[in-house]
N, C-alpha and C positions, 0 to 999 in steps of 0.2 A: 630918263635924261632928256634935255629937253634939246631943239635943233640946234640953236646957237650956240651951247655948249659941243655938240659934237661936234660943229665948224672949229670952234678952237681946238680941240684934240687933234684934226686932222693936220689943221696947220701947224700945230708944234711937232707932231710925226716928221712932217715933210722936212719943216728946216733940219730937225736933228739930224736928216739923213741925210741931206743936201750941203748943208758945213761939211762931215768928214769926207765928201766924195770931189767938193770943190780942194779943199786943203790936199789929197791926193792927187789930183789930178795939179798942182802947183806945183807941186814936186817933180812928178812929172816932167812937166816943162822944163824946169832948172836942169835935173841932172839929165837932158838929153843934149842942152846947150851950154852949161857950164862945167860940169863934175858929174862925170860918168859915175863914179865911187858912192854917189848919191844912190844909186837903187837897192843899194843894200838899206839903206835909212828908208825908198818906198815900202820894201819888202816886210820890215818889218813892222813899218807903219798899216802896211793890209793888214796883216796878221791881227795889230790892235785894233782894228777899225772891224772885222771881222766877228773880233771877240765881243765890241759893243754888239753891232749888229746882233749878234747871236743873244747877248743881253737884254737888250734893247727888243728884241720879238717875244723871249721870256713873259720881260715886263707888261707888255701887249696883249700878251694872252692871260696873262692873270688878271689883268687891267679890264680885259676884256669877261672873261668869267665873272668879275665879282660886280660888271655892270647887269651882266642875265642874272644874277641872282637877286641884285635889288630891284630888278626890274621883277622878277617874280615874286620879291615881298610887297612889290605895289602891287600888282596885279590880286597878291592875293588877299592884300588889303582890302582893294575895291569890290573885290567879292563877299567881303565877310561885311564891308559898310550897303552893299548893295542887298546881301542879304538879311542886314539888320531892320533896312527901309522897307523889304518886303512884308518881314515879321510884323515892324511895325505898322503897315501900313493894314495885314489882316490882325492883329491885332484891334486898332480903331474901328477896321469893319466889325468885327466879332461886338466891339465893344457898342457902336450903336447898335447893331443886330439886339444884343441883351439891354440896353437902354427903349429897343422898341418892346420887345416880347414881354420886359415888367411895365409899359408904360398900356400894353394892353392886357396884364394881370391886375392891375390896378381896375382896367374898365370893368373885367371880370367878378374884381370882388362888390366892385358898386352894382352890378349886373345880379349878386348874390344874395348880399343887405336889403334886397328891397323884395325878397321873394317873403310869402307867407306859408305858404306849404308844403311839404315834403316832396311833393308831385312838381310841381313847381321847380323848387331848387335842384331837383337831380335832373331836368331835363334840360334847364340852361345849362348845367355845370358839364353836361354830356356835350351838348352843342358850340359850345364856345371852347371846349377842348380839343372837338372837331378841327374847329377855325385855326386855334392856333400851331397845331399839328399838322396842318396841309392839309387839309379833310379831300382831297382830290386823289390822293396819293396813300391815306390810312381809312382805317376804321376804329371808331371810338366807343368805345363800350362799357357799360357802369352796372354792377352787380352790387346788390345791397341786400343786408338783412332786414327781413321785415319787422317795422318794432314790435308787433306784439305777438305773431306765432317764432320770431328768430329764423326763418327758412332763408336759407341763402340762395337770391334769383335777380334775374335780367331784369335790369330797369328800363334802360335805355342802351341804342346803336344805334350810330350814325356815321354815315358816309356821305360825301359830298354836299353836305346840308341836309338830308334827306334821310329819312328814318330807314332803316334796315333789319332786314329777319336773319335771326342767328339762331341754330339750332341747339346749341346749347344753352338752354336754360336755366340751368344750376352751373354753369360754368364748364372748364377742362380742365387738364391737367396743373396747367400754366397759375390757372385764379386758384385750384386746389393748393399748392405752392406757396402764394401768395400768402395766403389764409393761417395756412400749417405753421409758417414760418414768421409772418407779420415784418417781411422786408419786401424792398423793394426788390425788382425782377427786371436785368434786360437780358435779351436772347439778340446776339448777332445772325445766328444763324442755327435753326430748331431744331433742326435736324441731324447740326453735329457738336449739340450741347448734351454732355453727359450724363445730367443731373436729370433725363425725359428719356423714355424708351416709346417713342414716337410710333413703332411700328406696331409694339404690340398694344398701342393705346386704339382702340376702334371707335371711341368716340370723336377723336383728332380727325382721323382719317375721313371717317366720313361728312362731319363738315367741312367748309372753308377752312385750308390748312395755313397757318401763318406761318411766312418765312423768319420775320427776326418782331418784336415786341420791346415794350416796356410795359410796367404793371406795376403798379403801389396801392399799398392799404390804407382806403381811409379812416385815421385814427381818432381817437379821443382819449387824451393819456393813454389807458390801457386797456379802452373799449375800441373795438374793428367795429365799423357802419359797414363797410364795403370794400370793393375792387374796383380803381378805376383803370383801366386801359386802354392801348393804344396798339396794334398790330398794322405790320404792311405784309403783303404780298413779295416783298424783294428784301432780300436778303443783305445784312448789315445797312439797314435804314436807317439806324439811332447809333444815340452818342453818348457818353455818360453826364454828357452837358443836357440833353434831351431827356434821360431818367432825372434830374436835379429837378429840372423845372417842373416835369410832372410833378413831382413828389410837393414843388410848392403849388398847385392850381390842387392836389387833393388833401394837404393844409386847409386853403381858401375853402372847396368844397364840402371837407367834413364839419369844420365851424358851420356852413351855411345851413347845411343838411339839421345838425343838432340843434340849431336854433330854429330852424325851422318845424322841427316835430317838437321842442317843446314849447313853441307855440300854437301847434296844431291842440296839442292835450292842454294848455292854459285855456284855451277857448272853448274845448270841450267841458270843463270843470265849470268854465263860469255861463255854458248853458245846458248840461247834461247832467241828468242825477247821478250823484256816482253810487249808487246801489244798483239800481237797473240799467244804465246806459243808454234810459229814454233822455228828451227835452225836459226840460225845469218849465214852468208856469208862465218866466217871463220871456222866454223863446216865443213859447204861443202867441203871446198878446202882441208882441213883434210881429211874428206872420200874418196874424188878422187883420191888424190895421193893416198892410200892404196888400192881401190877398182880397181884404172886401171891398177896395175902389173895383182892383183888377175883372170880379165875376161883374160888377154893376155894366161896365165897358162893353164885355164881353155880353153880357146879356145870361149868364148861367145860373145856374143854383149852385149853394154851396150848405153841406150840411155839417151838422157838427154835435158830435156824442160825447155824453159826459156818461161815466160809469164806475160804481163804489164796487170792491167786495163785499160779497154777504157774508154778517156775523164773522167781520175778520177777525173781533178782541178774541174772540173765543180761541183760535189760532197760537195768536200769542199766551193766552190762559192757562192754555193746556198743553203746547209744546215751546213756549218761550218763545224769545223774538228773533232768534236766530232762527225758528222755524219759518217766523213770520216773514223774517225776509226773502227765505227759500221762495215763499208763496208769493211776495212780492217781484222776486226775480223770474220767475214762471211765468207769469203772467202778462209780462213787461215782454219776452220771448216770444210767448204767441201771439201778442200784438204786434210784434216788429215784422213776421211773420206772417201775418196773417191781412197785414195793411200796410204792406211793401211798395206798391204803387206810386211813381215817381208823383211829388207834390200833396201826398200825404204829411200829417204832419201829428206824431204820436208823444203825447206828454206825459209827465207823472205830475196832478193837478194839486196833491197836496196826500201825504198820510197815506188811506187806500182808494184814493179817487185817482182815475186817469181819465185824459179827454182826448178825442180824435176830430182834428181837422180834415174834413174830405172836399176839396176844391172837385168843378164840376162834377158834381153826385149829385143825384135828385135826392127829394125825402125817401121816395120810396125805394131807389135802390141802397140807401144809408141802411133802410130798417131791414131791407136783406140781409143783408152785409153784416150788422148786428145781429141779427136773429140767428143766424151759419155760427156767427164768434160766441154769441151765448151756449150753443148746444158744444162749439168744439171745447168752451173752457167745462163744460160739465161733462164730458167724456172723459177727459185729461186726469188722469192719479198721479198725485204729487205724494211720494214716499217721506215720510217726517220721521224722523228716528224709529226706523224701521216699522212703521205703521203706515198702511193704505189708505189715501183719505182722497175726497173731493172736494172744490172749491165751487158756488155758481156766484153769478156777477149780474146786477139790476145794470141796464141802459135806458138812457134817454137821449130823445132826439129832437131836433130843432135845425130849422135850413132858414139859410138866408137868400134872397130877400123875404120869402113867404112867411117867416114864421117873426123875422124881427129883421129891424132895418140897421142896427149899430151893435157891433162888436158884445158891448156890456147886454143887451138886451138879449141877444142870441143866445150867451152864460145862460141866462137867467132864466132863460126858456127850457135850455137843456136841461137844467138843474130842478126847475117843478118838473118835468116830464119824469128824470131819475126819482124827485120824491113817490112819483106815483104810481112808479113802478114798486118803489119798496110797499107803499103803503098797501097795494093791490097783493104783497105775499113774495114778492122780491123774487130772482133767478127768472127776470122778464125784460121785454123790451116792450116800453111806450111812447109814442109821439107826444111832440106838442102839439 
């Protein structure tokens, strides 16, 4: 009710009361100077004036009553429009908040598009998970299987930008969980979630204990890559708005991840033999042309071996070409093996020819080097449908600059020196 209205209320109270007490008191007057007999007509007149009054306060109080009660449906109006403003108002927050967190999902996935290898894309997708999780306040952690043995292990952890050691390496309880079940996982509080018996887990215990988590699996239809996660130290840290988002950055991540290994294995196809798992021919000739400015620079020698099987048809003749691959993948083995050395570079040169690039190696530590591989592959029994057998292998050798000054010359050097090896009785190493 507003002031000006209650000014008029007050004033119509007063006159109401003020007429029956002025018209009493007239009477009054009269019958104490005209007609005494009059005060029976006051008497009765109080009586009615009485009864209003007593009416007339009735009125008042209900009057009065049903103004506190509209006055308590404003009030409680303005509460429920006050609390509508607030909703609304986190609402809008909430609502930029989720306009900012996809508008830097978005940076994430362009962050993901542009990786090339497995290595790669699980380390940004670990790190920029960090970022958008608080990484100040969490720890970010990604568990993947590996594509070709399957073993389930720590890729990456991160806290605060900064890589971090986590003792479990195949994971705990929580990513076992994950796994078993292929849903997502939030934990308010670890310790009084039913579904973990925390104490008898001794793995838990003696790492870093997390108070509350989220965790999802990264999917591909119905192949699992991994576990991406996110744990704090404080208890009810997340939100089910907090598992959603995750669950879209390990979306983003698991496309990234698969596209990212099979372009890892597209590039190995189109420079690896896929019998052996050496280089192809034109890997080489790639290397060489970059590798022989680099020794000239440098001032080093660079040698380089070409080397056939001996009598390998025989191989095939007599135990088929399934044997002959055995003896081809054997061989491919001990070389990988045997010429591990960072900036080596091992080929399969055609058929049963392979070639080794050795950046700074003299000629003479090559023909070491060669000489050790010749005795270790004629030590080596390759079992062929259960028969004992051995394999020996001619090399030749040729270094660059001393023996030829261009890529094709250098082939060509190795390649008489391997003739001369055979010609000389083969299961030998000769120089150019």
């Amino acid at each position: 009710m507003t002031q000006p209205q209650k000014k008029l209320l007050s004033s119509t109270q007063l006159l109401l009361i003020t007429i029956p007490l002025v018209l009493l008191m007239g009477f009054f007057i009269y019958a104490i100077r005209y007609d005494g007999k009059f005060f029976s007509v006051i008497f009765f007149s109080q009586i009615l004036i009485l009864s209003f009054l007593c009416y007339f306060h009735h009125y008042l109080q209900k009057e009065e009553t049903e103004i506190k009660l509209k006055k308590e449906e404003y009030l409680e109006e303005i509460n429920l429009l006050n609390l509508g403003i607030e909703k609304e108002g986190l609402a809008r927050k909430s609502l930029f908040q989720r306009v900012e967190a996809y508008a830097r999902l978005k940076s994430l996935a362009e962050k993901l598009s542009l990786c090339a290898t497995h290595s790669e894309a699980a380390e940004i997708l670990a790190e920029r998970t960090s970022e958008l999780f608080d990484g100040e306040q969490t720890t970010t952690i990604l568990y993947l299987f590996h594509p070709h043995t399957g073993s389930f292990g720590l890729s990456a952890a991160v806290k605060k930008g900064a890589k971090v050691n986590i003792l479990s390496k195949n994971g705990d309880i929580f990513d076992a969980w994950v796994v078993k079940n292929l849903k997502p996982l939030l934990l308010e509080n670890a310790k009084a979630d039913f579904r973990f018996d925390i104490e008898k887990n001794v793995a838990v215990q003696n790492d870093r204990f997390p108070r509350s988590l989220i965790a999802v699996p990264l999917m591909i239809g119905v192949k699992i890559l991994g576990v991406l996660r996110v744990d704090s130290l404080e208890e009810n840290h997340f939100s089910t708005d907090d598992l959603r988002f995750l669950s879209r950055i390990a979306d983003l991540g698991a496309v990234a991840l698969e596209s990212a290994q099979l372009y890892e294995h597209l590039q190995d196809l189109a420079i690896k033999d896929s019998l052996t798992g050496i280089y192809l021919r034109r890997y080489l000739m790639d290397r060489m042309t970059e590798e022989l400015p680099r020794q000239l620079r440098r001032k080093e020698e660079m040698s380089f071996l070409m080397m056939d099987l001996d009598h390998f048809k025989k191989y095939n003749d007599h135990f088929g070409h399934v044997a002959g691959d055995i003896v081809l993948r054997t061989i491919s083995d001990l070389l990988a093996k045997y010429f591990q050395q960072p900036g080596n570079i091992i080929c399969r040169y055609g058929g049963e020819e392979f070639a080794v690039m050795l950046p700074d190696c003299s000629k003479a530590q090559a023909q070491k080097l060669a000489e050790d591989f010749r005795k270790e592959v004629a030590a080596t029994e390759i079992v062929l449908r259960r028969e004992k057998t051995t394999i020996t292998v001619s090399i030749g050798i040729a270094a660059f600059p001393t023996d030829a000054q261009i890529k094709e010359e250098l082939i060509q050097k190795a390649d008489q020196a391997l003739y001369q090896a055979k010609q000389k009785g083969r299961n030998r190493v000769c120089p150019a």
